[in-house]
LOFINU-478022 format. One line per 8 residues: for each residue z negated, y negated, x negated of N, C-alpha, C, O. Coordinates in Angstrom, 1 decimal. Layout:
REM residues N
Z,Y,X,Z,Y,X,Z,Y,X,Z,Y,X | ...
END
This chain:
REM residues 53
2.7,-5.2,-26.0,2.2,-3.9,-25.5,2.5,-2.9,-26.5,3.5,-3.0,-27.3 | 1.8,-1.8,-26.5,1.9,-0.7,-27.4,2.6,0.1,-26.8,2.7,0.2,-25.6 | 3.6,1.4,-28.2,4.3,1.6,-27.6,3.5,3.0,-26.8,2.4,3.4,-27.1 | 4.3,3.6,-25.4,3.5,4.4,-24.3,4.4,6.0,-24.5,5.5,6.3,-24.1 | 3.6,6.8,-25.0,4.0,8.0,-25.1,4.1,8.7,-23.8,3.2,8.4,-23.1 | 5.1,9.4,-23.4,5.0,9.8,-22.1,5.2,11.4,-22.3,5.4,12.0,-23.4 | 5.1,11.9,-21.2,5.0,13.7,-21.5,6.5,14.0,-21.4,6.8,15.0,-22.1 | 7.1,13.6,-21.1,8.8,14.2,-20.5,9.7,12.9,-20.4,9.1,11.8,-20.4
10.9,13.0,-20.2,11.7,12.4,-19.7,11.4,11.9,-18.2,11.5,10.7,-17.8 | 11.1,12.9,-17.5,11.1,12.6,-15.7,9.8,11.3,-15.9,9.9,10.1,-15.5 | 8.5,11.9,-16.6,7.5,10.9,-16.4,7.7,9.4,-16.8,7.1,8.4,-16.3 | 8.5,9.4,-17.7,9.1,8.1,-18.3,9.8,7.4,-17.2,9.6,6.2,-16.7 | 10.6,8.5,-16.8,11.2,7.6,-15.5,10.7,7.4,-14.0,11.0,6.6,-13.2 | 10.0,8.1,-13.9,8.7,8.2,-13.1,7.7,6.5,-12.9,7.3,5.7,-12.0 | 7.6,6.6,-14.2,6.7,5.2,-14.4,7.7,4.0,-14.1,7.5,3.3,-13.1 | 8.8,3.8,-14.9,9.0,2.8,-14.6,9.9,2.3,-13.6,10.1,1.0,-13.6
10.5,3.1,-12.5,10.7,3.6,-11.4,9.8,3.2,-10.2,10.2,2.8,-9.1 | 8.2,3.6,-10.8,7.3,2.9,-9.9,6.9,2.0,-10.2,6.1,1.5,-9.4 | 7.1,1.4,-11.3,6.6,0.0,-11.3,7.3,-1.4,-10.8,6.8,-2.5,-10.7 | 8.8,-0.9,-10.6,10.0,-1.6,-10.2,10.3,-1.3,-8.2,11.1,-1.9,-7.5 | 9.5,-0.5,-8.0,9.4,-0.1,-6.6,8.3,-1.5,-6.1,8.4,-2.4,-5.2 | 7.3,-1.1,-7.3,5.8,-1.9,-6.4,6.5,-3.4,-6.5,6.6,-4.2,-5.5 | 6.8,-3.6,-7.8,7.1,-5.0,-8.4,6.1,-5.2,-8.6,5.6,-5.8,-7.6 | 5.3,-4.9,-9.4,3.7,-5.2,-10.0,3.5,-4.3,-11.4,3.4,-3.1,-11.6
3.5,-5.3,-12.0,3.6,-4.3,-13.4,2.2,-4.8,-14.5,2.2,-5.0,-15.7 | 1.2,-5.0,-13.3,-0.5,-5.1,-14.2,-0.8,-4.0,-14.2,-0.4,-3.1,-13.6 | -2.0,-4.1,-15.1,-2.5,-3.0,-15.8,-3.1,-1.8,-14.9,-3.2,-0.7,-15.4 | -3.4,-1.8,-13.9,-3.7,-1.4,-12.9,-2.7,-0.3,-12.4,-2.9,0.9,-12.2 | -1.9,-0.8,-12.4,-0.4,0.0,-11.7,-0.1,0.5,-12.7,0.6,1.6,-12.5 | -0.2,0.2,-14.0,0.8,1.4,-15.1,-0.3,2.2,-15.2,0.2,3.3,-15.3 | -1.4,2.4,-15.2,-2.2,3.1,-15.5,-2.3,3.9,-14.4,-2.6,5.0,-14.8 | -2.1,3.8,-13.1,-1.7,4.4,-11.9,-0.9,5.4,-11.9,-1.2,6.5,-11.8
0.2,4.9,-12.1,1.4,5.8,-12.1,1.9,6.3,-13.3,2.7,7.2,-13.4 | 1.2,5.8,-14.4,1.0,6.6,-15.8,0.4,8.0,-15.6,1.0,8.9,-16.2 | -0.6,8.2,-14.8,-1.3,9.2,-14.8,-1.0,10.0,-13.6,-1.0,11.2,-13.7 | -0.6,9.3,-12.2,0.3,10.2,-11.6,1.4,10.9,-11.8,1.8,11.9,-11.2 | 2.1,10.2,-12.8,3.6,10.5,-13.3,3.2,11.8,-14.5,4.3,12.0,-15.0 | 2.2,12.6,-15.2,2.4,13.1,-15.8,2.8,14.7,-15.0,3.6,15.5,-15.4 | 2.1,14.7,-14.0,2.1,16.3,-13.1,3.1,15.7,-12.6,3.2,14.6,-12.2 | 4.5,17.1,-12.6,5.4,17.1,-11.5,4.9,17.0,-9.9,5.4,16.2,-9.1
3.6,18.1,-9.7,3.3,18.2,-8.7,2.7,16.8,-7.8,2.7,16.7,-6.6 | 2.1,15.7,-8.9,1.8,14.3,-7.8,2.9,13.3,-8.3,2.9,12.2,-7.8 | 3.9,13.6,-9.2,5.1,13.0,-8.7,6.1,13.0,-7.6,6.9,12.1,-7.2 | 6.0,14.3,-7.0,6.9,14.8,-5.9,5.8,14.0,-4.3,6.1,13.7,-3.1 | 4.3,13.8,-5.2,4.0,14.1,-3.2,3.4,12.2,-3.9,2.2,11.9,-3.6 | 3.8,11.6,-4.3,3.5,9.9,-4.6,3.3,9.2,-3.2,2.5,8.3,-3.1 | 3.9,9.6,-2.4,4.3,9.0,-1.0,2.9,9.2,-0.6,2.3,8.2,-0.1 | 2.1,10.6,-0.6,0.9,10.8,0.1,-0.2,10.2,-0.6,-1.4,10.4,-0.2
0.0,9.5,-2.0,-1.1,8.9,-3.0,-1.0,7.6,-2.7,-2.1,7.0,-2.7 | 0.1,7.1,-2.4,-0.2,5.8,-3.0,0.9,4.8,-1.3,2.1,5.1,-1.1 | 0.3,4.0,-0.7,0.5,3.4,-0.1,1.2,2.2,-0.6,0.7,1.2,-1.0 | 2.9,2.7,-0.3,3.6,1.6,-0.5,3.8,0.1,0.1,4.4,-0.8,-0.4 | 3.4,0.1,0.9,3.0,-1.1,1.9,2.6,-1.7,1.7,2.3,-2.5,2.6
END
């Protein structure tokens, strides 16, 4: 994999935080939460985006 520039520290941890929540780390899901994770504001409300279940 190439390396993944992230906007901040938080988004960095953001991402792989949710990729260790889902336990699913295909391309699908980093690019999910890649792009969710850059706005603070849809990192705070994740719960209302994305159905953990």
């Amino acid at each position: 994999m190439k390396t993944i520039r992230f906007e901040s520290q938080e988004h960095e941890n953001f991402f792989y935080s949710m990729l260790k929540r889902t336990g699913n780390t295909d391309s699908y899901h980093q690019a999910f939460f890649y792009c969710v994770g850059i706005s603070d504001t849809t990192r705070r409300n994740v719960e209302r985006i994305f159905d953990f279940k």
